[in-house]
C-alpha positions as CSV (number, residue, x, y, z in Angstrom):
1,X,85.9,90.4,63.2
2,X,83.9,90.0,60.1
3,X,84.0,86.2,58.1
4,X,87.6,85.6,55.4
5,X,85.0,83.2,53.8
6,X,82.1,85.1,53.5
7,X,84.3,88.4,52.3
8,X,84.4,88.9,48.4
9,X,87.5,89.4,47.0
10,X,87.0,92.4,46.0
11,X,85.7,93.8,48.7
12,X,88.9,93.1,50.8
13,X,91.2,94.0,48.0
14,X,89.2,96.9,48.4
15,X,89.3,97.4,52.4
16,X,93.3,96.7,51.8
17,X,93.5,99.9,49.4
18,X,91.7,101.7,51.6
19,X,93.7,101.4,54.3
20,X,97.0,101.9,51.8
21,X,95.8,105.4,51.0
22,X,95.0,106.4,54.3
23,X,98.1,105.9,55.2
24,X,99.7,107.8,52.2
25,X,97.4,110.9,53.6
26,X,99.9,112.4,55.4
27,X,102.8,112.1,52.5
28,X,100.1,113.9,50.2
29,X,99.1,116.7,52.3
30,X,103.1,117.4,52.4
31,X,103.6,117.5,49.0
32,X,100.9,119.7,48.0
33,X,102.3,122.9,47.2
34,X,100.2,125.8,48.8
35,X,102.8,127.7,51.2
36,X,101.8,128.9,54.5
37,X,97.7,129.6,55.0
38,X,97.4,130.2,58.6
39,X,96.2,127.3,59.9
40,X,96.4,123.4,60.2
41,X,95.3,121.3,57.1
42,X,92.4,120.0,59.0
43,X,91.1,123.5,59.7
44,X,91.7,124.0,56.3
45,X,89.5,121.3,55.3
46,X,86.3,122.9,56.8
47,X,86.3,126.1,54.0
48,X,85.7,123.2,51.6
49,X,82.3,122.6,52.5
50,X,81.6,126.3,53.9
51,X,82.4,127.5,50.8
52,X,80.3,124.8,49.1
53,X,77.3,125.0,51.4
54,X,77.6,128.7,52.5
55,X,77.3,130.1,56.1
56,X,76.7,127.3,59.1
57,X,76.5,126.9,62.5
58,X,79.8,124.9,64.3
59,X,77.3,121.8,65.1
60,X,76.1,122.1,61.4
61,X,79.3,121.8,60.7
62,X,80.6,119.2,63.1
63,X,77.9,117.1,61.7
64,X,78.3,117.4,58.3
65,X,82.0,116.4,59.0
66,X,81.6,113.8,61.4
67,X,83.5,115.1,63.9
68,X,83.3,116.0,67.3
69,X,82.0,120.0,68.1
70,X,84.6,120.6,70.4
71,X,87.5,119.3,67.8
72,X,85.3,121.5,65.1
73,X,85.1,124.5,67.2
74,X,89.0,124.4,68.0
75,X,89.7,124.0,64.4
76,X,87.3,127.1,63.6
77,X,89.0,129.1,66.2
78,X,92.2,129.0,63.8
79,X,90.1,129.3,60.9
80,X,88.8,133.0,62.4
81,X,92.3,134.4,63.5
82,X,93.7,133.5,60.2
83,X,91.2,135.5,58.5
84,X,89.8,132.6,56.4
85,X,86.6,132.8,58.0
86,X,84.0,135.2,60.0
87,X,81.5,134.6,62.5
88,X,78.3,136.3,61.5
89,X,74.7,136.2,63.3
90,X,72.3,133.6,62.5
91,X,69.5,134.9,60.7
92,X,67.2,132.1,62.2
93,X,68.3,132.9,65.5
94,X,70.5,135.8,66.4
95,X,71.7,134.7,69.7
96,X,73.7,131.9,67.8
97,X,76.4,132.8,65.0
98,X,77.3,130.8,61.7
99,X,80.7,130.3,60.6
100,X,81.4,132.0,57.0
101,X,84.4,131.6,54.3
102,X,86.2,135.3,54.0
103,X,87.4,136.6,50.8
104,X,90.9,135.6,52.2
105,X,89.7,132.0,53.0
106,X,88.3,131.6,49.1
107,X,91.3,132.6,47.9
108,X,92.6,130.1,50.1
109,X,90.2,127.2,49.0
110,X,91.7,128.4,45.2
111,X,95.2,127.8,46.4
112,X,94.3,123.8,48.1
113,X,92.2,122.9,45.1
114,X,94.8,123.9,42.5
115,X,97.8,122.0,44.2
116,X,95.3,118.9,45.1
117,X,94.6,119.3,41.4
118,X,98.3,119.5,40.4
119,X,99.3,116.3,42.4
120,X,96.3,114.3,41.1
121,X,97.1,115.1,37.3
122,X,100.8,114.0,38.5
123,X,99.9,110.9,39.8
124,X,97.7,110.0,36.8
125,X,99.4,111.1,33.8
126,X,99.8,108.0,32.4
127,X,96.3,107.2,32.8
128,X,94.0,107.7,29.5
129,X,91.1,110.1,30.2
130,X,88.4,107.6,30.3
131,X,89.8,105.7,32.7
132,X,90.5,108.9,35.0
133,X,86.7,109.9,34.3
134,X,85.1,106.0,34.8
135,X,87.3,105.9,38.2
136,X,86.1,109.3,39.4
137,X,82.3,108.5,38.9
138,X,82.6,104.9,40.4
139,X,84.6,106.5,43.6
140,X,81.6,109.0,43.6
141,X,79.4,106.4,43.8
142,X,81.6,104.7,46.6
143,X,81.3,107.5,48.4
144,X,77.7,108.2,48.2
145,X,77.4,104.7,49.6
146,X,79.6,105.3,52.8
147,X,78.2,108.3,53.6
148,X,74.6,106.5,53.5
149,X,75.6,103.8,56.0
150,X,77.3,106.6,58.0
151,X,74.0,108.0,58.5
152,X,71.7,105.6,58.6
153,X,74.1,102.9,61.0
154,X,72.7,103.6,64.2
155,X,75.7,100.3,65.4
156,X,78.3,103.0,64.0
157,X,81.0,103.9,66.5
158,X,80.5,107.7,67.9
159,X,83.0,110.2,65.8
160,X,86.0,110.4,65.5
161,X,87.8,113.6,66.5
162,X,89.4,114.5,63.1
C-alpha cells in the first residue's frame, strides 16, 4: 500500500481516473459501431499492432502485448478462422510461423478505427481543438512512461491474461 501523505495530488487524482476509465472499457467497446467481425474484441485488438508492425511470431506478439502466449495464441486461433489473419513461415526460421493481417483483417482494422474515431469525436465535441491536441500528446507521453517502467520493473507482477 503506497503512502496518502507522500502521494501528490495529482497523481492520485490521476490513479482515480484511471481506474474510472477502465471501468467504462467495457460500455465503450459496446457502443462502437463496427457490426459482427468474427472474433472477440480482444482478438481484435492484436491486428492493431500486426498491422502496424507487420508479420510476428505469437511470443513476439504476446510480448509486445503483455500478455500471456497461451491467452495470445487462443486469441490468434480466432483471428485465423475468421480470415483476419494468416500464418505464414518465418523467414528467419522456417520451422516457426509468424502471424500476418489478411486483406479481410485490414479492412477490419479500417472498420474499429473509424467507429473508435467516431465515438472519440462524440465524446469531445465540445472540446476546442487545442485542447483535444495538448491532451493527446501529454497521454502520449503518459503512455510512453508506463510502458518504460513495464519494461524495465523487474518487481512488476507477471502478465496478465488479457
Amino acid at each position: 500500500m503506497h503512502d496518502q501523505q507522500k502521494t501528490t495530488p495529482g497523481v492520485a487524482r490521476l490513479s482515480d481516473e484511471i481506474i474510472r476509465l477502465i471501468r467504462m472499457g467495457p460500455r465503450f467497446r459496446g457502443m462502437l459501431r463496427t457490426g459482427d467481425l468474427g472474433a472477440e474484441f480482444s482478438a481484435l485488438m492484436l491486428l492493431l499492432p500486426l498491422r502496424a508492425s507487420g508479420p510476428m511470431r505469437v511470443t513476439d506478439l504476446a510480448d509486445l502485448k503483455q500478455a500471456d502466449p497461451s491467452t495470445i495464441s487462443r486469441q490468434v486461433a480466432q483471428l485465423v478462422k475468421a480470415g483476419l489473419a494468416r500464418r505464414e513461415a518465418d523467414p528467419a526460421d522456417g520451422r516457426a510461423s509468424r502471424l500476418a493481417v489478411t486483406e479481410t483483417g485490414r479492412q477490419a482494422c479500417e472498420r474499429l478505427d473509424a467507429a473508435r474515431i467516431a465515438l472519440l469525436e462524440r465524446a469531445l465535441s465540445d472540446w476546442p481543438a487545442d485542447r483535444v491536441d495538448a491532451f493527446a500528446r501529454l497521454f502520449e507521453e503518459f503512455n510512453t512512461s508506463v510502458e518504460a517502467l513495464l519494461r524495465t520493473d523487474l518487481g512488476a507482477p507477471p502478465r496478465e491474461n488479457l
